[in-house]
C-alpha positions as CSV (number, residue, x, y, z in Angstrom):
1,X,62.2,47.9,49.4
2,X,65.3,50.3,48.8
3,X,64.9,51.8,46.2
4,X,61.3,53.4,43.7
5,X,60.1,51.9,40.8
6,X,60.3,53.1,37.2
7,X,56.6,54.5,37.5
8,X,57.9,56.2,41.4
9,X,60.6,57.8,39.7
10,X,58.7,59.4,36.8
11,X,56.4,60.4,38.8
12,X,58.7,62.4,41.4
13,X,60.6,63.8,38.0
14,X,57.1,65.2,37.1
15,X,56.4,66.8,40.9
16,X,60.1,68.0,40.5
17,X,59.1,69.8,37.3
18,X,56.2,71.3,38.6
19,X,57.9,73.5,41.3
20,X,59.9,75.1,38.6
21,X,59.3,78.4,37.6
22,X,59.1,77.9,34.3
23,X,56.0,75.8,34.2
24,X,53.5,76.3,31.6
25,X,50.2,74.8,30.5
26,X,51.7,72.6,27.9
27,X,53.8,71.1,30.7
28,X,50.4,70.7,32.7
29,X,48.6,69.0,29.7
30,X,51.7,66.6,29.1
31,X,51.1,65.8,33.1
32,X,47.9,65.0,32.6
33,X,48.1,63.3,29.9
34,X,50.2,60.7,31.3
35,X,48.2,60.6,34.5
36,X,45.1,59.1,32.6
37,X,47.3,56.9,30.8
38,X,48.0,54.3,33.7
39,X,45.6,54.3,37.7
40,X,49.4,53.1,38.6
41,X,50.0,56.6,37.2
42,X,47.7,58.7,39.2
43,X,48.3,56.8,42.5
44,X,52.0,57.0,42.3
45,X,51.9,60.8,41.6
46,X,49.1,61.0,44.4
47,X,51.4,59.3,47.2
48,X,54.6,61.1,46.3
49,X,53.1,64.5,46.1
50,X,51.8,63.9,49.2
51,X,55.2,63.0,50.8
52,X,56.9,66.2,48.5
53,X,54.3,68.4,50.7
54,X,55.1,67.0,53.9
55,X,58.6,68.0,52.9
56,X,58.1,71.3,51.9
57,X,56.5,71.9,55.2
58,X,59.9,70.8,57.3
59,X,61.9,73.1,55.1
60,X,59.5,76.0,55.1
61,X,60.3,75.6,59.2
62,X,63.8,75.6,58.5
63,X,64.2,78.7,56.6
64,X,61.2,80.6,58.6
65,X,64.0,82.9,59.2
66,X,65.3,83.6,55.7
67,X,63.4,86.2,53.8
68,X,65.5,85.9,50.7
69,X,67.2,82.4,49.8
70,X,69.6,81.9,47.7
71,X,70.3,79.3,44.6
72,X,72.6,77.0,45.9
73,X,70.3,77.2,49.0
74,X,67.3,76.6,46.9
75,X,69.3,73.8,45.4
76,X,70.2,72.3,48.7
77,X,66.5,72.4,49.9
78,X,65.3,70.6,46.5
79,X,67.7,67.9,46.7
80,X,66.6,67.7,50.7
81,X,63.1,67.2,49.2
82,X,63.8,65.0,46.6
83,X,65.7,62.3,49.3
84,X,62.6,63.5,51.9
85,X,60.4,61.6,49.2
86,X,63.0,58.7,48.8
87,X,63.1,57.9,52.6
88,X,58.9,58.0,53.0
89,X,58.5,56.0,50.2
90,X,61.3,53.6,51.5
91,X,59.5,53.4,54.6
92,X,56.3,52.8,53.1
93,X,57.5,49.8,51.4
94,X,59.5,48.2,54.7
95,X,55.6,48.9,56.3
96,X,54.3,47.0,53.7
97,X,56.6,43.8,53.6
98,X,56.1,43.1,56.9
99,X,52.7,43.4,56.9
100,X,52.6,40.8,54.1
101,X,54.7,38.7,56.4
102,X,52.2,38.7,58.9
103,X,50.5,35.4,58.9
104,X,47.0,35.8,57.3
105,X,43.9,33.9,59.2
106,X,42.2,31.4,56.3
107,X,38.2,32.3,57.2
108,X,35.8,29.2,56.6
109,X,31.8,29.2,57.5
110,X,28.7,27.2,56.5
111,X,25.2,28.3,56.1
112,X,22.8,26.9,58.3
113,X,21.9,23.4,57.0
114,X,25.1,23.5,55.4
115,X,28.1,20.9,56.2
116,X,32.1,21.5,54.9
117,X,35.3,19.6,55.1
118,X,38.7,21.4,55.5
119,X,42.3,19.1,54.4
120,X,44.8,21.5,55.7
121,X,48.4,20.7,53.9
122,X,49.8,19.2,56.9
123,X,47.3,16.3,56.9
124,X,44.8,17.6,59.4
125,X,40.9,17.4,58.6
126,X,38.4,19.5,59.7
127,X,34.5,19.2,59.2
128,X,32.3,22.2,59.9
129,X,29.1,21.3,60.7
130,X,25.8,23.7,60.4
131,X,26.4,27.6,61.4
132,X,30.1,27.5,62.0
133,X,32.7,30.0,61.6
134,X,36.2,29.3,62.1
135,X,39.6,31.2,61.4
136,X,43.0,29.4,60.9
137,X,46.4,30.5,61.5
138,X,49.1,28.5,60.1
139,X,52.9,29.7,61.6
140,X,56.0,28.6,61.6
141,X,55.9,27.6,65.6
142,X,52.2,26.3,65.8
143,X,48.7,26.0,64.3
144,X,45.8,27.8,65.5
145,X,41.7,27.3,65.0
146,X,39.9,29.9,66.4
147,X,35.8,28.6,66.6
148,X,34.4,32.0,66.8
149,X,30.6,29.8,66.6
150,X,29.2,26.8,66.2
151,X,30.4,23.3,65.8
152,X,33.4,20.9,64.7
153,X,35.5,17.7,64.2
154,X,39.1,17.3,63.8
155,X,41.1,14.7,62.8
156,X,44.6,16.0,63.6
157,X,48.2,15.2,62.0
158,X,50.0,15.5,65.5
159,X,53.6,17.5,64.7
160,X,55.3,17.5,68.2
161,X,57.5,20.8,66.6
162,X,54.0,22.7,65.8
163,X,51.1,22.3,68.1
164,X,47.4,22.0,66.9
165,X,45.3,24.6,69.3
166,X,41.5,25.3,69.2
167,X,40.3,28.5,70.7
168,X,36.7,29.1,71.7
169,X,35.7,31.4,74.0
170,X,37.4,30.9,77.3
171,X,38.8,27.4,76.2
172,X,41.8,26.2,74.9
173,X,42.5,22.5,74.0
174,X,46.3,21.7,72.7
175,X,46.0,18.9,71.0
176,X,48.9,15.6,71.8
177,X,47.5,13.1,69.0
178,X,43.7,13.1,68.6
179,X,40.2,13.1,67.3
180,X,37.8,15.5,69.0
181,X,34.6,17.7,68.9
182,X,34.5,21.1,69.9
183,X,30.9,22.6,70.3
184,X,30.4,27.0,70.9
185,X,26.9,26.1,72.4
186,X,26.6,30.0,72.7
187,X,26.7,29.5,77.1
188,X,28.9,27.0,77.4
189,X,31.8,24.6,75.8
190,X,31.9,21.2,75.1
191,X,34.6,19.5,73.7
192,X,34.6,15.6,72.9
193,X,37.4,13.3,72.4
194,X,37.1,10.1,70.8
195,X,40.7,9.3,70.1
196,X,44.1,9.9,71.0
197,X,44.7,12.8,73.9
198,X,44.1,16.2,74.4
199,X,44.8,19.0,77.0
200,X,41.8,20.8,77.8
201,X,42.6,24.5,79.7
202,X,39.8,26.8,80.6
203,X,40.5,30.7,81.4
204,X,38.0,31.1,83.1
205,X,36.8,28.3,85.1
206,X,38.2,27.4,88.5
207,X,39.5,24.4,87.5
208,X,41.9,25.2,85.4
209,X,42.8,22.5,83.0
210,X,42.2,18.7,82.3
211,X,44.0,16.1,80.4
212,X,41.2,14.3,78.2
213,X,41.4,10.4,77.3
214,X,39.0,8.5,74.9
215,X,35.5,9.0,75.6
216,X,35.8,12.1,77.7
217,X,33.5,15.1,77.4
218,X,33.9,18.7,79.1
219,X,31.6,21.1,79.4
220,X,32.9,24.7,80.1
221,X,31.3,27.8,81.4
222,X,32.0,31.0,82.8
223,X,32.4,29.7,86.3
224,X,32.6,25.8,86.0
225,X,34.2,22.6,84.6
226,X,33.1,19.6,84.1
227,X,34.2,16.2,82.7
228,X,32.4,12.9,82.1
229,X,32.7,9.7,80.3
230,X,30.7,8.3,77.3
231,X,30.7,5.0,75.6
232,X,32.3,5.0,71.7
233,X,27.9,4.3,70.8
234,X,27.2,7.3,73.0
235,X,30.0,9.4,71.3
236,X,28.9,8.0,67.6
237,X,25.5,9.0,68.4
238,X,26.4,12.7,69.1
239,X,28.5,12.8,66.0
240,X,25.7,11.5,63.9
241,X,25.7,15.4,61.8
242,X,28.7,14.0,60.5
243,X,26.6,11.5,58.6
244,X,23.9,13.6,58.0
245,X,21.6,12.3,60.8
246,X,20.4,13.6,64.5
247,X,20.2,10.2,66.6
248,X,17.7,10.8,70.0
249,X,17.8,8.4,72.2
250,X,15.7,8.7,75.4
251,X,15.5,12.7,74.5
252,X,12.3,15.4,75.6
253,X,11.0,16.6,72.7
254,X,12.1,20.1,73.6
255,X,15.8,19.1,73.1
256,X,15.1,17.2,69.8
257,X,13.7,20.0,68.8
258,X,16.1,22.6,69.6
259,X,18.2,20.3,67.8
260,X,17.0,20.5,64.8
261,X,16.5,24.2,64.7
262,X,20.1,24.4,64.5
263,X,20.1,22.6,61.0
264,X,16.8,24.2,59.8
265,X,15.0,27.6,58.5
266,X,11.9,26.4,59.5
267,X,11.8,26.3,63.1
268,X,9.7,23.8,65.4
269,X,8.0,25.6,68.3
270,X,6.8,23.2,71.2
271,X,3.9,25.2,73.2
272,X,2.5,22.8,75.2
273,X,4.9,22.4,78.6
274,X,3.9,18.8,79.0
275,X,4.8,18.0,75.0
276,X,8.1,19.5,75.5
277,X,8.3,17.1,78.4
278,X,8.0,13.6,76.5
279,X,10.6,11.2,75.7
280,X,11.5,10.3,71.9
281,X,13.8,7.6,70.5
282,X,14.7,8.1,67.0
283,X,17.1,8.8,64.2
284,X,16.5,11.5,61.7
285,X,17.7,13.1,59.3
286,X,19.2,17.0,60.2
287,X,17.2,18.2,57.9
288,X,14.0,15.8,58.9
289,X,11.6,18.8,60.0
290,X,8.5,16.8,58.3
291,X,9.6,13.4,59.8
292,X,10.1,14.8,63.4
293,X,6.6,16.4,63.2
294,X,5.0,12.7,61.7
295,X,7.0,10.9,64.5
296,X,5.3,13.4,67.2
297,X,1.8,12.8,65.3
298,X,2.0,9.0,65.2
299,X,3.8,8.4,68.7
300,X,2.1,11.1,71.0
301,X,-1.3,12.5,69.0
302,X,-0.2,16.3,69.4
303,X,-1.5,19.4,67.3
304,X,0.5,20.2,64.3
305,X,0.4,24.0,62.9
306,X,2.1,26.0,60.1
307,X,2.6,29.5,60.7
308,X,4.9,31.4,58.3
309,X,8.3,29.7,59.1
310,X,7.1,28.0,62.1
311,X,5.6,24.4,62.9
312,X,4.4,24.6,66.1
313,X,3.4,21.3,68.1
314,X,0.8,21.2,71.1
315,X,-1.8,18.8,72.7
């Protein structure tokens, strides 16, 4: 921005009038009359008299020493003003075009329950599953998803020129080509891939980074790395959300449960230790509250109670 706008430039003629002697109360209700014409009015006026103040305050330093000034002198110092108001406004508006240049981070979230899917312009696809929050940054040089909480699958367009990268919490994985799950599981991070590559860094582990293949699952702590290998079933089964189902295969009912509190209000407490203990096989639905608690009737004979937004299970 170089120069002020036709609003600016009445608005600094009006706080030029003002500091003339000669001001009078029907110049004050002409003023504000045309400050309640237009909120573009009042702000303008607002901003600039505010910069016309901060340059009366430099010239009152300069002439501390001059008791009497003169009118070119008086002259001088108004047209000093006047450009003192150009150059702060100028510098307001450079402020502001770069700070509209600054690439913006796109927010997206589910509820709990909830499920979304993200097409980014490049190709790439993105679905949030239940309590997630993500941030993306698009730039010129590379593309960024920050997984502030809970859980995701992408399906990435692979540009060579402008690498894919998922943040969350100490992890990093740079993508080379792939289709992978990241989970924030609150103390630790686990990131699946199913297709393609991936490299996997960790900042704070000891191990310091991995190169993922198909079927390769890390899990990420404070202090440790891990990888493992599953079958494509045993990858399918964990992606089940993704088809609206929870599949438990040789599972305690403690973790099943836990499970499903991620994708419910309604919460399932276990308070029997040895309950929590026994094995399930099943597929549900994520939000199958009723049919977990018939399955644990029908299979094991617990005790099933309601209490406000609880069902909790024991012998």
């Amino acid at each position: 921005m170089t120069g002020m706008n036709a609003i600016d430039t009445q608005a600094a003629r009006w706080i030029e009038r003002g500091d003339r002697e000669d001001w009078g109360a029907a110049d004050q209700a002409e003023l504000d009359a045309w400050l309640a014409s237009s909120p573009a009015h009042a702000v303008s006026y607002l901003r600039l008299y505010d910069a016309w103040v901060r340059a009366d305050r430099l010239a009152a330093l300069r002439s501390a020493n001059t008791e009497v000034e003169s009118a070119p002198s008086r002259s001088w110092m108004l047209l000093m003003r006047v450009a003192a108001v150009f150059c702060i406004v100028a510098v307001a508006g450079v402020a502001a075009l770069n700070y509209l240049r600054v690439p913006k981070d796109q927010l997206f979230s589910t509820p709990v329950g909830g499920r979304e899917t993200i097409r980014l312009s490049d190709g790439t696809v993105i679905e949030l599953n239940t309590n997630t929050s993500l941030r993306i940054r698009s730039r010129a040089e590379n593309r960024i998803v920050m997984l502030d909480k809970g859980e995701a699958y992408f399906q990435v367009k692979h540009d060579a020129r402008r690498p894919f990268v998922v943040q969350a919490m100490d992890g990093r994985v740079v993508d080379l080509g792939t289709k992978f799950a990241v989970r924030d599981g609150t103390d630790h991070l686990e990131v699946a891939l199913v297709e393609g590559s991936a490299r996997f860094v960790s900042a704070a582990s000891k191990a310091k980074a991995a190169l993922l293949t198909p079927g390769d699952v890390v899990v990420a702590t404070a202090d440790s790395m891990s990888v493992t290998k599953r079958s494509a079933q045993e990858l399918a089964n964990s992606l089940g959300w993704r088809r609206g189902v929870l599949v438990f295969d040789h599972t305690t009912l403690a973790d099943a449960a836990a499970e499903l509190n991620r994708y419910n209000r309604e919460k399932i407490v276990i308070a029997d230790p040895d309950v929590r203990r026994r094995i399930i096989g099943a597929t549900i639905p994520v939000n199958g509250v009723e049919a977990f608690t018939r399955v644990a009737e029908k299979i094991f004979g617990v005790h099933v109670e309601r209490s406000g937004s609880e069902i909790i299970i024991s012998r």
